[in-house]
N, C-alpha and C positions, 0 to 999 in steps of 0.2 A: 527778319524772323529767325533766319539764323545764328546772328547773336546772338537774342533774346535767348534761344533754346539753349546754346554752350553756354551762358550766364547762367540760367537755371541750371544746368546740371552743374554746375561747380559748387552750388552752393551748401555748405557742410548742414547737417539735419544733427542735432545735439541727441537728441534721444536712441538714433539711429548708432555713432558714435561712438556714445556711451553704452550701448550694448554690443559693441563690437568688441569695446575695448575690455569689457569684462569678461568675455568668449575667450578673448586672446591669452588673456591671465589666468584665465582656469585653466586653458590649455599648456600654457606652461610653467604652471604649479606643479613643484617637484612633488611624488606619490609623500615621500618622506624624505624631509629635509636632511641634505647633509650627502643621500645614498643615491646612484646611480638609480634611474629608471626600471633599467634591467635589474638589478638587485634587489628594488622595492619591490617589483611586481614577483618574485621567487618570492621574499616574505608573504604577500599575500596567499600566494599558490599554497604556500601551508599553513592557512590559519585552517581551524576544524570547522567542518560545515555550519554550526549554529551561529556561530561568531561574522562568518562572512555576512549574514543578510545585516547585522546589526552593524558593520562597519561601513554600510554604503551611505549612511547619515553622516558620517567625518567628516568629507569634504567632499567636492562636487569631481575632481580626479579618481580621488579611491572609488564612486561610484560608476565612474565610467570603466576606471578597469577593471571591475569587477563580474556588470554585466554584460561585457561585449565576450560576444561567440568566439573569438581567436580566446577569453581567457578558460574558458569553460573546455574548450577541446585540449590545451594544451593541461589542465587540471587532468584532463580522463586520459590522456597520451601519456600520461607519469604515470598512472596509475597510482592518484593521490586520494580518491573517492575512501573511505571506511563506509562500512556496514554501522547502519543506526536502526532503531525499534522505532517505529512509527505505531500508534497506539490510538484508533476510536473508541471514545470512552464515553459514558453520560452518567449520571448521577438523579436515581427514581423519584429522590425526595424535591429535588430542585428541577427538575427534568433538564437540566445545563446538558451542552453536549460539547465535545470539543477532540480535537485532536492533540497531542502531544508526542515530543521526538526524546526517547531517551540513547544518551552516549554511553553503550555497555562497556565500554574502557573504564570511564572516568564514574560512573552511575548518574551523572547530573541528566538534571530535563529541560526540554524546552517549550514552551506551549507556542503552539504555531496559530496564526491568525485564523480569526473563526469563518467558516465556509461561508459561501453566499448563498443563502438558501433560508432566506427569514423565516419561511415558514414548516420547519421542520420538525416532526413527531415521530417517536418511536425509533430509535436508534436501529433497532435490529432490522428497521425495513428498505434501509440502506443496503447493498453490495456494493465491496471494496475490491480493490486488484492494486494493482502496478507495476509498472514499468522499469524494474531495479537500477539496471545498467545506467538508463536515465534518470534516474531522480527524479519519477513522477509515481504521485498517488491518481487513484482512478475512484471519484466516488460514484458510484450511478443512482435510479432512482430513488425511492423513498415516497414517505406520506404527507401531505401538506396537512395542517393542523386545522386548517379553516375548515374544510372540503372532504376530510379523510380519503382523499382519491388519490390513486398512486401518479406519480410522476414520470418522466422521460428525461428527466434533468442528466446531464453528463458534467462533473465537475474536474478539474485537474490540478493538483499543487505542482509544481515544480521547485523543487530544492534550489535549484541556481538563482530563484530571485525572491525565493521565501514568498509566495504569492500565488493565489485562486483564480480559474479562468474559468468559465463555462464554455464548453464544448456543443459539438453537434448535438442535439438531443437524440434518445432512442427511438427506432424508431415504435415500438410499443412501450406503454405504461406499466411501470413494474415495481412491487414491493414486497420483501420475503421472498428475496430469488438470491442465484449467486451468479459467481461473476470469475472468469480467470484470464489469464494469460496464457496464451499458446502462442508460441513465435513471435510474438512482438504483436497480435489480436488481442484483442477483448471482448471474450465470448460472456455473454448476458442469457443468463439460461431459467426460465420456468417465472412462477412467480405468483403472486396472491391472485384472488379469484375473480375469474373473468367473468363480465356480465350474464353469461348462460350460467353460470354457478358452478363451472367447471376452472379447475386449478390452469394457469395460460402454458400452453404447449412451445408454444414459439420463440427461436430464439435468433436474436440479433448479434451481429458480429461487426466490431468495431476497430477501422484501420484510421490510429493515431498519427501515419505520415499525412494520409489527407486529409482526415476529422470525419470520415464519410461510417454511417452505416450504412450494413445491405443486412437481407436475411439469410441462416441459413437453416439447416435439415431441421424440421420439426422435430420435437422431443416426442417417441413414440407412445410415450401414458406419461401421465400424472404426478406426482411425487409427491405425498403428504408435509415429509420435514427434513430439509435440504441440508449436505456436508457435501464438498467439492474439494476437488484437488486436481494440478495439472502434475502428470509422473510422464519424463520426454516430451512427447506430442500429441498427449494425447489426455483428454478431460474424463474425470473419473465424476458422476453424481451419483449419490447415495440417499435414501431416506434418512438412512441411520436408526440404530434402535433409541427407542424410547422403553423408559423405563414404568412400567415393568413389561418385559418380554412379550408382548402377546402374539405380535405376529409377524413372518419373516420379513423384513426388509427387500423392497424394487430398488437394483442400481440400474445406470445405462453407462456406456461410454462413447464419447464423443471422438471420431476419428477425421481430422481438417481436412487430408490429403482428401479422401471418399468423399467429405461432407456427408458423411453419416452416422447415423447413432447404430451402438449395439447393446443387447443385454450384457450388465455385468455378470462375470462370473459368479457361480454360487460362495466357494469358499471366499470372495474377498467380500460382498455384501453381506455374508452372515458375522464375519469377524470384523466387522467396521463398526467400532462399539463407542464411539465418543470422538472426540473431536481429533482432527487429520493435520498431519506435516510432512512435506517433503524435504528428504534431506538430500542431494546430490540425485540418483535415481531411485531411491528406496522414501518408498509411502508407510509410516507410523500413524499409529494411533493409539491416545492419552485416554483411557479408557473411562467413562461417565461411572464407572459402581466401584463397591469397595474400597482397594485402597489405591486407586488408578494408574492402575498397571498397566505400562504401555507396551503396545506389539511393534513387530514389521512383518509385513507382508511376503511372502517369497510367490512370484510371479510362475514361477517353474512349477511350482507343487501344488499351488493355487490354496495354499494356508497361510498361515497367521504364529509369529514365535514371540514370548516374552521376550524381550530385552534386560538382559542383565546388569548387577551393576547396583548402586544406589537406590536406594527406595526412593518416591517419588514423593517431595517434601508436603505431604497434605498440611499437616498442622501450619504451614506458611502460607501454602496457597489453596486457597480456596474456588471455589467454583462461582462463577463461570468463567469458560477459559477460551483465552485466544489464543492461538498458536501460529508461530511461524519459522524457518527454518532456512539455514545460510551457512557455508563452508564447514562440515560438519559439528554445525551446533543447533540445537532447537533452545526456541524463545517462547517461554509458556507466562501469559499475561493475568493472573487470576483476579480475583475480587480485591476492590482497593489498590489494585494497580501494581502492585509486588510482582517483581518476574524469576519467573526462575529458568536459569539457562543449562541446559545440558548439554555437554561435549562426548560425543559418542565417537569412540573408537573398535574397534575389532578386536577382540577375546580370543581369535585363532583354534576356540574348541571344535569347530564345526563350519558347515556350510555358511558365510558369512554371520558367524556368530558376535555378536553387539553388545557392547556394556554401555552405561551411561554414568557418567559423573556430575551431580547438579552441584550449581550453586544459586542462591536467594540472595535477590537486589529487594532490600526494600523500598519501599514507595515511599517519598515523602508524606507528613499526614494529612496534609492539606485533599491527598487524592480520598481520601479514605471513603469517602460516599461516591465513587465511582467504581462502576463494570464495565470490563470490555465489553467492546460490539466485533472490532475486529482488530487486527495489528498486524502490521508488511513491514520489511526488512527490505531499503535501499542505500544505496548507493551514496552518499553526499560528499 
C-alpha cells in the first residue's frame, strides 16, 4: 500500500503543470523589457491617475503591480496623487446618468464605469461625498424607477482600481437629502418624506474603516430645500433661499464631538444665497440671482462680503451649478458640463479681503445635454 501511495504521488498531472508553469512566467515577466523591476515600477508610480486603470489590461505583471497595496501606499508616500474633478451628471432628454473624471491640468476627461444601481431615477436624489485623501467617491441613496421608493444603497468608487463596490447599506431610506464628510464619517442627513408625511429627521453616520452605520442626534425640524457643507468639524445645513424671497431660511449645525445639532446663526442662513464651497476653512457662496455674485462668510461678524476680482463668467456658465473646492481654487460645474475654476487669493485691503481670477474649461460637445447633479475633488 505504501508503494502504491509514493507511485501515485509522483505522478506529474499535465494540466496542473501547465498551470504552474504559466504562474511562474508571468511572475517572472519583466514590468518593461530591457528596465530593472525597480525602475519599471517608478515609471508606473507616474503615470496620471486615468491611464493607470487602463494599463492593468497590458499584461498580467503591470496588473499585479499596480493593484497590490505596497504600490498604492508608496504612490501616497511620494505624494504623487493630483487633485481631479469628479462630476455626476445626467442628461433630461435621455435620462442617461453617468459619472466622469476631468484632468484640470490637461482639460481631457474620463468617463468612469457606470454604477451598479440598474434601477436608478432622478439624479438629484442621490447624495454624493468622499473621501479625498483616499480616492473614494461616496454615492448614498436615491429612487428606484420601478417602485419610486427611496433606497439605503451605499455605493463606493475607488480611484486605485477604477471600480464600484456596494457598501453597508443605510440604515434609513433616503432621497433628496445630503451627505458630508467630517473626519473621515459620512454623515447622511434629512431626506424625502416619510410615511407620516413628515420630511425624515434622522440621521445616520457612516465609519468607512468598518463599513458599519449607527445613528446619530436627530435633526431638530424639518428642512424644506437642502445646501450643506462641512467648514473644520463641523456640518453646516441650510434650506437655502429660493427664489423669490418669501421666507427666511432654517439652518442647523451639526457638531460630532456633542453629537448634537444647533440652530444656525442668523447672519450666515440669511446670506447663504445659492450654492456653497469650502475653500481651506472659509465657506463661499455662488450666489442663485443676478449676475452671481459670490460671498464669504466671516464667522467673527457673523456676515457675508463680496469677493473681489473677476466677474463671475455667466455667459459661459450657466446654471445649474456644482461646486467644489481644493488648495485655494473652486471648481464650478455648470450646464453642459463647462467648468470654471477660480483661484482666490488675498487683496490685503482689509480683514481677509479675496479676489478671484476664473478661468472657462470647456466641455467637450458630446456633454452638452448634461447637468450636474454634483461634483468632488480627489486625490488620484
Amino acid at each position: 500500500m505504501a508503494a502504491v501511495k509514493s507511485s501515485s504521488s509522483s505522478v506529474s498531472n499535465p494540466v496542473s503543470d501547465q498551470c504552474s508553469d504559466q504562474e511562474s512566467s508571468n511572475k517572472s515577466e519583466p514590468l518593461i523589457p530591457g528596465l530593472p523591476d525597480e525602475i519599471a515600477e517608478l515609471c508606473l508610480l507616474y503615470l496620471p491617475y486615468p491611464y493607470q486603470a487602463l494599463v492593468r489590461s497590458v499584461s498580467a505583471s503591470w496588473n499585479r503591480a499596480i493593484t497590490d497595496s505596497s504600490f498604492v501606499r508608496c504612490k501616497k508616500s511620494l505624494s504623487l496623487p493630483l487633485p481631479y474633478l469628479f462630476v455626476f451628471a445626467f442628461n433630461k432628454v435621455t435620462s442617461r446618468i453617468q459619472w466622469q473624471a476631468l484632468d484640470p491640468r490637461s482639460g481631457r476627461w474620463f468617463v468612469l464605469p457606470p454604477m451598479p444601481f440598474p434601477k436608478a431615477a432622478c439624479p438629484p436624489g442621490f447624495a454624493c461625498t468622499s473621501l479625498p485623501r483616499q480616492g473614494k467617491l461616496v454615492v448614498l441613496g436615491g429612487v428606484r424607477s420601478d417602485s419610486e421608493c427611496s433606497t439605503r444603497t451605499t455605493i463606493v468608487y475607488c480611484t486605485s482600481t477604477n471600480q464600484w463596490s456596494i457598501a453597508a447599506p443605510m440604515r434609513t431610506p433616503r432621497s433628496f437629502f445630503e451627505a458630508g464628510n467630517i473626519n473621515g464619517k459620512i454623515l447622511a442627513v434629512g431626506g424625502g418624506v416619510a410615511r407620516n408625511g413628515d420630511s425624515i429627521r434622522a440621521v445616520d453616520c457612516y465609519d468607512p474603516e468598518n463599513d458599519t452605520w449607527a445613528a446619530s442626534a436627530t435633526l431638530p425640524t424639518s428642512l424644506a430645500k437642502y445646501d450643506s457643507n462641512v467648514v473644520g468639524n463641523k456640518m453646516y445645513v441650510t434650506e437655502g433661499w429660493m427664489w423669490p424671497f418669501m421666507l427666511s431660511p432654517r439652518g442647523v449645525v451639526y457638531d460630532p464631538d456633542e453629537d448634537t445639532w444647533q440652530e444656525m446663526r442668523q447672519g450666515m442662513r440669511d446670506g447663504w444665497t445659492g450654492v456653497s464651497v469650502v475653500v481651506g476653512e472659509r465657506l463661499l457662496v455662488i450666489s442663485e440671482y443676478g449676475d452671481c455674485p459670490m460671498k464669504v462668510y466671516d464667522p467673527d461678524e457673523d456676515t457675508w462680503r463680496y469677493v473681489s476680482g473677476d466677474k463671475f463668467p455667466c455667459e459661459a456658465l450657466r446654471r445649474p451649478f456644482a461646486a467644489s473646492g481644493v488648495e485655494g481654487n473652486i471648481y464650478v460645474v455648470a450646464c453642459g458640463l463647462n467648468v470654471g475654476i477660480g483661484r482666490l487669493s488675498e487683496c490685503g485691503g482689509g480683514k481677509d479681503e479675496l479676489k478671484v481670477e476664473w478661468q472657462v474649461v470647456p466641455a467637450p460637445s458630446a456633454f452638452r445635454g448634461f447637468s450636474p447633479s454634483s461634483c468632488q475633488v480627489l486625490y488620484a
